[in-house]
DSSP file (Angstrom, degrees, kcal/mol; ACC not computed):
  #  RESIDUE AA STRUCTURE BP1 BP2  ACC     N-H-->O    O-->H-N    N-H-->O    O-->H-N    TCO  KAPPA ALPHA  PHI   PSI    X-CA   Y-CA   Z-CA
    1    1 A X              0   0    0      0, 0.0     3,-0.0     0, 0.0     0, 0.0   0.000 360.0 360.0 360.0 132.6    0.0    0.0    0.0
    2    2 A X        +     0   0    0      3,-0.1     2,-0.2     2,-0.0     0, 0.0   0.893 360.0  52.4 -74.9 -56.0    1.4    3.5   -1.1
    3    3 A X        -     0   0    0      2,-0.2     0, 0.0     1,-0.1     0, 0.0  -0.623  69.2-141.6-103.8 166.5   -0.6    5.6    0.4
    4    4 A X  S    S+     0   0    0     -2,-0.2     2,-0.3    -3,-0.0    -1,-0.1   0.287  93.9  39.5-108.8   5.3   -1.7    6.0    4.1
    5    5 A X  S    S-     0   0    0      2,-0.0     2,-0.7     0, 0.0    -2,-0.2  -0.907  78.7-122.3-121.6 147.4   -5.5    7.0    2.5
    6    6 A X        -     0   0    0     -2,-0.3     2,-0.4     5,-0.0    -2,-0.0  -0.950  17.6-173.2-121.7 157.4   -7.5    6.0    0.0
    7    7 A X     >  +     0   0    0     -2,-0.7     4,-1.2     1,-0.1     5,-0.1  -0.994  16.4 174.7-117.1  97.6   -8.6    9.1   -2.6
    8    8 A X  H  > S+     0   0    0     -2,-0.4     4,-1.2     2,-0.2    -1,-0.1   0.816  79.1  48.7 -92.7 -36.0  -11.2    6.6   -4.6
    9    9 A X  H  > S+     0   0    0      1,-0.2     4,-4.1     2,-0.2     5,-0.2   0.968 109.6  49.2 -76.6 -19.4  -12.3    9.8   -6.7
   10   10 A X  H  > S+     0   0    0      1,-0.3     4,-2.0     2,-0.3    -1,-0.2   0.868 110.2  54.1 -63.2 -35.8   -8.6   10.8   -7.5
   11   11 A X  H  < S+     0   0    0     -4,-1.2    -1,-0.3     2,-0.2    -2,-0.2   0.722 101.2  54.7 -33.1 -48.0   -8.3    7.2   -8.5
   12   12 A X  H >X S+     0   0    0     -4,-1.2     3,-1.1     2,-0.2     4,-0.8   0.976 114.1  50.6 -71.3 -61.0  -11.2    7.6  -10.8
   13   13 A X  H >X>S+     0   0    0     -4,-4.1     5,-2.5     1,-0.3     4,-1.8   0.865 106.5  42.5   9.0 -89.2   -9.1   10.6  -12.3
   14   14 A X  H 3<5S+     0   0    0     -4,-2.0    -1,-0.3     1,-0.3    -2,-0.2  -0.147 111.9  48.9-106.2  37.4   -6.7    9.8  -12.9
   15   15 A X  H <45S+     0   0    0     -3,-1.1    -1,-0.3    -4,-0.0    -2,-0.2   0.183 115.6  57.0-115.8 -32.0   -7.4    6.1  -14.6
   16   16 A X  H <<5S-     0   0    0     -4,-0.8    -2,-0.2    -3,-0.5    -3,-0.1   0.747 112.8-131.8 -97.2 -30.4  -10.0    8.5  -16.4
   17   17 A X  T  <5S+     0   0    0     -4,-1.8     3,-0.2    -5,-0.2    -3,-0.2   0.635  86.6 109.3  80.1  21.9   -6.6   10.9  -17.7
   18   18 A X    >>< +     0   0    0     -5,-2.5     3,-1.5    -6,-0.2     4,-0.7   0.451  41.4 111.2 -89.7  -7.4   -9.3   13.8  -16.2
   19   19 A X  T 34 S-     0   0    0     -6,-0.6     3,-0.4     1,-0.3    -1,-0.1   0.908  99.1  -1.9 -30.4 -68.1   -6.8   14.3  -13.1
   20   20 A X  T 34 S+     0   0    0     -3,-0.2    -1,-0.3     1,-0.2    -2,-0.1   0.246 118.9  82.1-118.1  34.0   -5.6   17.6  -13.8
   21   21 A X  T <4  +     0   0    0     -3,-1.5    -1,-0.2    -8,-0.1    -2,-0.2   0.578  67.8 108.9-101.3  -1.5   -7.6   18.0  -17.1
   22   22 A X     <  -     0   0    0     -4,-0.7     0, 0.0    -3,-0.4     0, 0.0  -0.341  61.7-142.5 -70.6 175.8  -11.3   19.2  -14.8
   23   23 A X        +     0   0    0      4,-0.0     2,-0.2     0, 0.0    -1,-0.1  -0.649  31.2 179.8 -84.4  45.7  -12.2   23.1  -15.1
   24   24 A X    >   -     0   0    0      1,-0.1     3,-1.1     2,-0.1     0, 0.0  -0.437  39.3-133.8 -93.2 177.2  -13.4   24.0  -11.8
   25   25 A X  T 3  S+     0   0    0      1,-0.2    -1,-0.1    -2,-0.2     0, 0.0   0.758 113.5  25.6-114.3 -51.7  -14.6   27.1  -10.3
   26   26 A X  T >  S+     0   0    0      2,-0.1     3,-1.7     3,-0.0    -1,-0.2   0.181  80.8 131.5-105.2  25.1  -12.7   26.6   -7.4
   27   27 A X  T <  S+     0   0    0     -3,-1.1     3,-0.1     1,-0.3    -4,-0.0  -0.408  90.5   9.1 -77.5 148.8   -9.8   24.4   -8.8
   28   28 A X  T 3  S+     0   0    0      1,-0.1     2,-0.3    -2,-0.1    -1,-0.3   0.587 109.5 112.7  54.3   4.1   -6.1   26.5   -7.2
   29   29 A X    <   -     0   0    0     -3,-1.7     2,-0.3     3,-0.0    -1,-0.1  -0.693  66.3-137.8 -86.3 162.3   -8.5   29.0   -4.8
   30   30 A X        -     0   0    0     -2,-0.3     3,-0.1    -3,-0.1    -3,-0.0  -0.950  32.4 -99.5-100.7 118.8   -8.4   28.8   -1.4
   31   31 A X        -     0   0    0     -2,-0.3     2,-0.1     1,-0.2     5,-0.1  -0.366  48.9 -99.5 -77.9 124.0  -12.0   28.9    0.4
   32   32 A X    >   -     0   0    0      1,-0.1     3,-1.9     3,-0.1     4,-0.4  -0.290  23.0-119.0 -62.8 153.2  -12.7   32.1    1.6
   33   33 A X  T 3  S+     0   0    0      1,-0.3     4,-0.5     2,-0.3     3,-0.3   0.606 109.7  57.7 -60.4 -34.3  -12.2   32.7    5.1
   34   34 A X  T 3> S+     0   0    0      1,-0.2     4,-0.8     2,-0.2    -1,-0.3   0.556 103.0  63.2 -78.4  -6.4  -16.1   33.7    6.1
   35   35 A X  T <4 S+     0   0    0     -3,-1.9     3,-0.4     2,-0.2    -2,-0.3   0.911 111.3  32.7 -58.6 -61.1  -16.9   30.2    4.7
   36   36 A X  T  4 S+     0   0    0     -4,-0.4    -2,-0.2    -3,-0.3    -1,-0.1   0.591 110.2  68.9 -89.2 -19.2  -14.9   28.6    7.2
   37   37 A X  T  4 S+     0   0    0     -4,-0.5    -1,-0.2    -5,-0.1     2,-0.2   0.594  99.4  41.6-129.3 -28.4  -15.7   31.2    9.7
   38   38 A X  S  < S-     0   0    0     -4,-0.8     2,-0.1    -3,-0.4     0, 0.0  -0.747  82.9-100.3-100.5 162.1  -19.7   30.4   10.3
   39   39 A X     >  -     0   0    0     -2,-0.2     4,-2.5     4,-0.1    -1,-0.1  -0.252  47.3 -89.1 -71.3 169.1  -21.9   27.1   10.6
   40   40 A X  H  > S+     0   0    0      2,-0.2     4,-1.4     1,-0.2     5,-0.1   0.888 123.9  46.7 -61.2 -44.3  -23.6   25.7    8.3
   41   41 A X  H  > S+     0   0    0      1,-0.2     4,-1.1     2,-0.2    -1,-0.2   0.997 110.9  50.3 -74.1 -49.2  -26.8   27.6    9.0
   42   42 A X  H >> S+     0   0    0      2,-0.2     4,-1.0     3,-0.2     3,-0.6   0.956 110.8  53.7 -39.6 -50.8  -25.2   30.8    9.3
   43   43 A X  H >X S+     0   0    0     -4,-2.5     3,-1.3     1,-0.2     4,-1.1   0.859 113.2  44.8 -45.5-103.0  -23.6   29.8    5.9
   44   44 A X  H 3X S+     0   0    0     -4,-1.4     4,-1.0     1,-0.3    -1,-0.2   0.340 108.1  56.2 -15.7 -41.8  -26.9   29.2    4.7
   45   45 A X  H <X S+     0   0    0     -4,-1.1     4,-1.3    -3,-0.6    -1,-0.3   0.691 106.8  49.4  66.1 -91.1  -28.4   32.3    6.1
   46   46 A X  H <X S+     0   0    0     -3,-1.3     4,-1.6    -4,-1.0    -2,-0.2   0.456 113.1  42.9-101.1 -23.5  -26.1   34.5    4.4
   47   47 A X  H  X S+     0   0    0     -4,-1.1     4,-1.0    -5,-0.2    -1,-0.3   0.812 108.4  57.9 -99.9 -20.1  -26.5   33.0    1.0
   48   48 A X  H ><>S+     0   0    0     -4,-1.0     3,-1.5    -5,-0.4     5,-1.3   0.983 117.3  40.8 -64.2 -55.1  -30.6   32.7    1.3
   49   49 A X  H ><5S+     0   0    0     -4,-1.3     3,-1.6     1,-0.2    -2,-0.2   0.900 108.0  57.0 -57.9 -46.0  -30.2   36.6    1.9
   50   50 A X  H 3<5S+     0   0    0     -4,-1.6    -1,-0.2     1,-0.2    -2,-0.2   0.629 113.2  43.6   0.3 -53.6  -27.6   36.8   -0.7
   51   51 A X  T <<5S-     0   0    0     -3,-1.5    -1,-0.2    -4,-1.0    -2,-0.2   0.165 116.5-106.3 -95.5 -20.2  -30.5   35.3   -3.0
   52   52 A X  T < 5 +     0   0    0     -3,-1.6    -3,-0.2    -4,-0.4    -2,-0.1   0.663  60.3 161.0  70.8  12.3  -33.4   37.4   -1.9
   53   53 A X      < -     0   0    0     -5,-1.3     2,-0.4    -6,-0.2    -1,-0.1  -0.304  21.5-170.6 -40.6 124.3  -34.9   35.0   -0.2
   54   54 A X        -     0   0    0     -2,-0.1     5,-0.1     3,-0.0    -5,-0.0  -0.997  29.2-118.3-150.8 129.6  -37.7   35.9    2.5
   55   55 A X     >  -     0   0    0     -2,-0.4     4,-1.2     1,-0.1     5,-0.1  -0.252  31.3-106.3 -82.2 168.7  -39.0   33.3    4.9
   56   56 A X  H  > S+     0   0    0      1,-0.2     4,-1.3     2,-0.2    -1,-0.1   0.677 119.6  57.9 -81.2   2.0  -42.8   32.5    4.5
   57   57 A X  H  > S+     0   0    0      2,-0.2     4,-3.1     3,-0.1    -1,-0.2   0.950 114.7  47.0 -78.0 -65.9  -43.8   34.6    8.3
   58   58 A X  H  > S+     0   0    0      1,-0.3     4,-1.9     2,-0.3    -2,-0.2   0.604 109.2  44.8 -35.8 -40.1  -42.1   37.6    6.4
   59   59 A X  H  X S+     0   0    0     -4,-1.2     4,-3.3     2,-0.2    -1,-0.3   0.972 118.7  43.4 -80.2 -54.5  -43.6   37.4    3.3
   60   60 A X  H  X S+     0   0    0     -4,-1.3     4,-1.7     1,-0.2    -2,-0.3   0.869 106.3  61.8 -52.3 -37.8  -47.1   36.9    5.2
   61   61 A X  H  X S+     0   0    0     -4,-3.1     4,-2.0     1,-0.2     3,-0.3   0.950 107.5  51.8 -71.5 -39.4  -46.0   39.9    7.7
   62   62 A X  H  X S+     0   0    0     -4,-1.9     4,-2.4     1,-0.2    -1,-0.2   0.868 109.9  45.7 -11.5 -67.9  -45.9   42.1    4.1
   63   63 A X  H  X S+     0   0    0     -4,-3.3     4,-1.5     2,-0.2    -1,-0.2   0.907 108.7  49.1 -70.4 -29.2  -49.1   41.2    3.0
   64   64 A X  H >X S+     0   0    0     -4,-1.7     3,-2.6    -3,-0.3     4,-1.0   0.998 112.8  48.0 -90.0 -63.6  -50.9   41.7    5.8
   65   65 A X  H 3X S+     0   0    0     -4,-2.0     4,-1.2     1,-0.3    -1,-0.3   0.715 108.5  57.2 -51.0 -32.8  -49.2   45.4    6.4
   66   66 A X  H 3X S+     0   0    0     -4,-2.4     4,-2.2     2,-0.2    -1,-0.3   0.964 115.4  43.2 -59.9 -50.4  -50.1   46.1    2.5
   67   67 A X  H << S+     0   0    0     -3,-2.6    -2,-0.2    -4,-1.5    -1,-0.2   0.762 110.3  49.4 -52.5 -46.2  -53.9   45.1    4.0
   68   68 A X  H >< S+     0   0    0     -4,-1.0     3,-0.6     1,-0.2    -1,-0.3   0.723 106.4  55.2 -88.4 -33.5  -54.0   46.8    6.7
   69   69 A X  H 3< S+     0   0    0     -4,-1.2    -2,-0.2    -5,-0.3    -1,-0.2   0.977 113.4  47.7 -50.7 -56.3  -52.7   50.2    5.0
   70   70 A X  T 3< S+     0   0    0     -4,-2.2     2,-0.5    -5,-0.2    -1,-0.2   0.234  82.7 128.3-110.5  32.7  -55.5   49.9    2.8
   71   71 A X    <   +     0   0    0     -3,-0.6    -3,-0.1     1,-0.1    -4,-0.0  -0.577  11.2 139.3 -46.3 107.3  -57.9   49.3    4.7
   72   72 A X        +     0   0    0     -2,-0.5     2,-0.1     2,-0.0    -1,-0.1   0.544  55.2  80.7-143.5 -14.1  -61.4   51.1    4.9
   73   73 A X        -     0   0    0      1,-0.2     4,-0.4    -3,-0.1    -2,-0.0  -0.622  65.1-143.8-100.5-173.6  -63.8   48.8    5.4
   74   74 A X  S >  S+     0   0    0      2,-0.2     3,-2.0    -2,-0.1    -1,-0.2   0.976 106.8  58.7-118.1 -85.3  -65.1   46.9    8.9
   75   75 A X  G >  S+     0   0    0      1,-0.3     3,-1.0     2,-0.2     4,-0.4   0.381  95.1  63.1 -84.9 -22.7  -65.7   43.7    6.6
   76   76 A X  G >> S+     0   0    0      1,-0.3     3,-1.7     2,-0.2     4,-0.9   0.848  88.3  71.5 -64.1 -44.2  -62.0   43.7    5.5
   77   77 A X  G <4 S+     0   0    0     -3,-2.0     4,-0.5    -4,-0.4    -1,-0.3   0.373  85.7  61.2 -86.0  28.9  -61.0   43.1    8.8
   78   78 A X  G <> S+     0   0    0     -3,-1.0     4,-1.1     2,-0.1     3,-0.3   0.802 103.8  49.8 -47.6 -60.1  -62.1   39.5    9.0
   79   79 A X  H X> S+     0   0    0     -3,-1.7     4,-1.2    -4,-0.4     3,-0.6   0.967 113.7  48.2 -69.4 -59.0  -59.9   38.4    6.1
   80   80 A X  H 3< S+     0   0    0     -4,-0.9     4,-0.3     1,-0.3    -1,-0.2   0.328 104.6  56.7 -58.0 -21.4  -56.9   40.1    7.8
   81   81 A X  H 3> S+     0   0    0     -4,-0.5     4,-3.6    -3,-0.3    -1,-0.3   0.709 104.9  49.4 -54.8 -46.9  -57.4   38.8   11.1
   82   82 A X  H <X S+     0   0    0     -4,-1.1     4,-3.3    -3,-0.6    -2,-0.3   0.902 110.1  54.9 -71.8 -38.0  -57.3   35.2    9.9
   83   83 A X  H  X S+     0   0    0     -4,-1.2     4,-1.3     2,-0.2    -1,-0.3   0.918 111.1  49.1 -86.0 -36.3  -54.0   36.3    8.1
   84   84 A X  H  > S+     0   0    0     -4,-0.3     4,-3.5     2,-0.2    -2,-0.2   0.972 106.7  54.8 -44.1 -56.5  -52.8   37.4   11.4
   85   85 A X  H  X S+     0   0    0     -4,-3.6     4,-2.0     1,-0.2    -2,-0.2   0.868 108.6  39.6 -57.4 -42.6  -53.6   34.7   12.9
   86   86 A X  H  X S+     0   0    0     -4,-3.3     4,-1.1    -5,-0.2    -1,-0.2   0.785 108.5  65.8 -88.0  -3.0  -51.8   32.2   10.9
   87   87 A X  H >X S+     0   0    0     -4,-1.3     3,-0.8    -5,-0.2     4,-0.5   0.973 104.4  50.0 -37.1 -70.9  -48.6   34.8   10.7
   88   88 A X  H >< S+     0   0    0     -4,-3.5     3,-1.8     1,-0.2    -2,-0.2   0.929  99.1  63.9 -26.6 -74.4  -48.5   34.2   14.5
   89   89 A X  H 3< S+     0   0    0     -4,-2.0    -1,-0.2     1,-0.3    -2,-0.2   0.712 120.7  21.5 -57.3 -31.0  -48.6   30.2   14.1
   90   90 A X  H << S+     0   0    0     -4,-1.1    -1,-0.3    -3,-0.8    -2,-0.2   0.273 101.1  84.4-137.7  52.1  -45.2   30.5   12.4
   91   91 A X  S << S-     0   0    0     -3,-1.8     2,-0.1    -4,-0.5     5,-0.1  -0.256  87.9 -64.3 -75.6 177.8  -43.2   33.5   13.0
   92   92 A X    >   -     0   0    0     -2,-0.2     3,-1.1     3,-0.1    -1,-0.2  -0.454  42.5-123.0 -51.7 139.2  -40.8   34.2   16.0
   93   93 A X  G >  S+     0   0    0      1,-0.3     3,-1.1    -2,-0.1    -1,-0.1   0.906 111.7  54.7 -18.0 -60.5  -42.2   34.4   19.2
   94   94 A X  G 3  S+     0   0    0      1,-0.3    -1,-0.3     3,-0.0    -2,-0.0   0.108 101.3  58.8 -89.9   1.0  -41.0   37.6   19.7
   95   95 A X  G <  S+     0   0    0     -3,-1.1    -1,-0.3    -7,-0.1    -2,-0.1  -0.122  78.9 129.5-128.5  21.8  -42.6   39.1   16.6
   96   96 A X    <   -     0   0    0     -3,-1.1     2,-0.2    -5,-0.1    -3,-0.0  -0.494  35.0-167.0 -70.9 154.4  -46.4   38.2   17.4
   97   97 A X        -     0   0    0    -13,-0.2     2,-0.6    -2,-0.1    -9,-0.1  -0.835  17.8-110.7-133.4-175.3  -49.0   40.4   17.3
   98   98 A X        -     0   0    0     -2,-0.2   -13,-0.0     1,-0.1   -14,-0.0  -0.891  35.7-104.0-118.7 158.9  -52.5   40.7   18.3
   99   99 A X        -     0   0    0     -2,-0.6     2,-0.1     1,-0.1   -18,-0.1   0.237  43.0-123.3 -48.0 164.8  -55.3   40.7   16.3
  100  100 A X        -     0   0    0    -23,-0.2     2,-0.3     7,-0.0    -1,-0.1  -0.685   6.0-146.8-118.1-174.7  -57.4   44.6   15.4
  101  101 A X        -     0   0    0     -2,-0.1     7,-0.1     1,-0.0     0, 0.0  -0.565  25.2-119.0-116.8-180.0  -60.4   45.9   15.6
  102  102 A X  S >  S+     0   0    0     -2,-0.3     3,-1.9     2,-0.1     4,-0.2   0.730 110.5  60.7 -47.6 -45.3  -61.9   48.5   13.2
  103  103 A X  T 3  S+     0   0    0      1,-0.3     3,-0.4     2,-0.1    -1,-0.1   0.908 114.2  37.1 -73.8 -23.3  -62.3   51.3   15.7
  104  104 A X  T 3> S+     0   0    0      1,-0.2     4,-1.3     2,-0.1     3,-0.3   0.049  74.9 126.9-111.7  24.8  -58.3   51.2   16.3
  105  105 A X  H <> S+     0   0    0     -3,-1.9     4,-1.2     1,-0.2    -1,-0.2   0.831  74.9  54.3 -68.9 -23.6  -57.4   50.5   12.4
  106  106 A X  H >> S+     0   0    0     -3,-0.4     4,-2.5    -4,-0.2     3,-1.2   0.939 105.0  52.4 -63.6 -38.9  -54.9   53.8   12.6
  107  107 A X  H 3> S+     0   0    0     -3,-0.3     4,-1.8     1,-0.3     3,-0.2   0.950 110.9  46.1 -33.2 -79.6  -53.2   52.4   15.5
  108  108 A X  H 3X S+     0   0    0     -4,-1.3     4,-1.3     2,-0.2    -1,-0.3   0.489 107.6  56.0 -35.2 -28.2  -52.6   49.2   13.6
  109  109 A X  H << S+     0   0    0     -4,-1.2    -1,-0.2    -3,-1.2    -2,-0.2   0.873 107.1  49.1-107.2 -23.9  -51.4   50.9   10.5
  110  110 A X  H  < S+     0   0    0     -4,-2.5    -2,-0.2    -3,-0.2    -1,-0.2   0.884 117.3  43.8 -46.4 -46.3  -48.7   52.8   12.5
  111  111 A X  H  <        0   0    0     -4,-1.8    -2,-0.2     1,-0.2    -3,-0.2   0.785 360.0 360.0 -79.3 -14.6  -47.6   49.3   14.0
  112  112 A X     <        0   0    0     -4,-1.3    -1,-0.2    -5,-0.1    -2,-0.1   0.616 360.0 360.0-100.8 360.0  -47.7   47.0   11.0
Protein backbone atom coordinates (compact mmCIF):
# COMPACT_ATOMS: atom_id res chain seq x y z
CA UNK A 1 0.00 0.00 0.00
CA UNK A 2 1.41 3.51 -1.14
CA UNK A 3 -0.58 5.62 0.36
CA UNK A 4 -1.68 5.99 4.09
CA UNK A 5 -5.54 6.96 2.51
CA UNK A 6 -7.53 5.97 0.04
CA UNK A 7 -8.60 9.06 -2.64
CA UNK A 8 -11.22 6.56 -4.57
CA UNK A 9 -12.30 9.77 -6.71
CA UNK A 10 -8.62 10.76 -7.51
CA UNK A 11 -8.28 7.20 -8.48
CA UNK A 12 -11.16 7.58 -10.77
CA UNK A 13 -9.10 10.56 -12.33
CA UNK A 14 -6.69 9.84 -12.90
CA UNK A 15 -7.37 6.10 -14.57
CA UNK A 16 -9.95 8.47 -16.43
CA UNK A 17 -6.59 10.90 -17.66
CA UNK A 18 -9.28 13.79 -16.17
CA UNK A 19 -6.84 14.26 -13.13
CA UNK A 20 -5.62 17.57 -13.82
CA UNK A 21 -7.56 18.05 -17.06
CA UNK A 22 -11.34 19.24 -14.75
CA UNK A 23 -12.19 23.10 -15.11
CA UNK A 24 -13.44 24.02 -11.76
CA UNK A 25 -14.63 27.09 -10.32
CA UNK A 26 -12.67 26.65 -7.38
CA UNK A 27 -9.81 24.39 -8.81
CA UNK A 28 -6.09 26.55 -7.23
CA UNK A 29 -8.53 29.03 -4.82
CA UNK A 30 -8.42 28.77 -1.37
CA UNK A 31 -12.03 28.91 0.38
CA UNK A 32 -12.70 32.07 1.64
CA UNK A 33 -12.22 32.66 5.13
CA UNK A 34 -16.07 33.66 6.09
CA UNK A 35 -16.85 30.16 4.65
CA UNK A 36 -14.91 28.63 7.22
CA UNK A 37 -15.75 31.20 9.73
CA UNK A 38 -19.73 30.37 10.29
CA UNK A 39 -21.90 27.07 10.64
CA UNK A 40 -23.65 25.74 8.31
CA UNK A 41 -26.78 27.61 8.99
CA UNK A 42 -25.24 30.84 9.26
CA UNK A 43 -23.58 29.83 5.86
CA UNK A 44 -26.92 29.23 4.72
CA UNK A 45 -28.35 32.32 6.13
CA UNK A 46 -26.08 34.48 4.43
CA UNK A 47 -26.47 33.03 0.96
CA UNK A 48 -30.63 32.70 1.25
CA UNK A 49 -30.19 36.65 1.89
CA UNK A 50 -27.63 36.82 -0.74
CA UNK A 51 -30.48 35.34 -2.97
CA UNK A 52 -33.44 37.35 -1.93
CA UNK A 53 -34.93 34.97 -0.17
CA UNK A 54 -37.70 35.89 2.52
CA UNK A 55 -38.98 33.27 4.85
CA UNK A 56 -42.82 32.50 4.53
CA UNK A 57 -43.79 34.57 8.30
CA UNK A 58 -42.06 37.59 6.36
CA UNK A 59 -43.57 37.40 3.33
CA UNK A 60 -47.09 36.92 5.16
CA UNK A 61 -45.95 39.87 7.71
CA UNK A 62 -45.93 42.07 4.06
CA UNK A 63 -49.12 41.24 2.98
CA UNK A 64 -50.92 41.68 5.78
CA UNK A 65 -49.23 45.44 6.41
CA UNK A 66 -50.12 46.08 2.47
CA UNK A 67 -53.94 45.14 3.96
CA UNK A 68 -53.98 46.83 6.73
CA UNK A 69 -52.75 50.21 5.05
CA UNK A 70 -55.49 49.93 2.81
CA UNK A 71 -57.94 49.31 4.71
CA UNK A 72 -61.44 51.10 4.94
CA UNK A 73 -63.83 48.85 5.35
CA UNK A 74 -65.09 46.85 8.86
CA UNK A 75 -65.67 43.73 6.57
CA UNK A 76 -62.04 43.71 5.49
CA UNK A 77 -60.96 43.08 8.84
CA UNK A 78 -62.13 39.54 9.05
CA UNK A 79 -59.85 38.37 6.15
CA UNK A 80 -56.87 40.06 7.79
CA UNK A 81 -57.36 38.76 11.07
CA UNK A 82 -57.26 35.19 9.91
CA UNK A 83 -53.96 36.30 8.05
CA UNK A 84 -52.82 37.45 11.43
CA UNK A 85 -53.59 34.74 12.86
CA UNK A 86 -51.79 32.22 10.91
CA UNK A 87 -48.62 34.84 10.70
CA UNK A 88 -48.52 34.22 14.53
CA UNK A 89 -48.59 30.23 14.11
CA UNK A 90 -45.21 30.49 12.35
CA UNK A 91 -43.20 33.53 13.02
CA UNK A 92 -40.77 34.23 15.98
CA UNK A 93 -42.19 34.37 19.17
CA UNK A 94 -40.96 37.65 19.74
CA UNK A 95 -42.56 39.08 16.55
CA UNK A 96 -46.40 38.17 17.42
CA UNK A 97 -49.03 40.43 17.27
CA UNK A 98 -52.47 40.70 18.31
CA UNK A 99 -55.28 40.71 16.26
CA UNK A 100 -57.44 44.56 15.41
CA UNK A 101 -60.38 45.94 15.65
CA UNK A 102 -61.90 48.54 13.23
CA UNK A 103 -62.31 51.28 15.75
CA UNK A 104 -58.31 51.21 16.31
CA UNK A 105 -57.42 50.49 12.38
CA UNK A 106 -54.89 53.82 12.64
CA UNK A 107 -53.17 52.36 15.51
CA UNK A 108 -52.59 49.18 13.56
CA UNK A 109 -51.42 50.93 10.47
CA UNK A 110 -48.66 52.76 12.46
CA UNK A 111 -47.59 49.33 14.03
CA UNK A 112 -47.66 47.04 11.01
Amino acid sequence: MERKYNDLIGEILERSGEKDNYQGKWKGKPIPKDYLSMDTFQHFQKIAKDSGFLPPWLKLQKEISALVQACTKEAEIKAINKKIKAYNKVCPLPMQKPTIRFERIEEAKREW
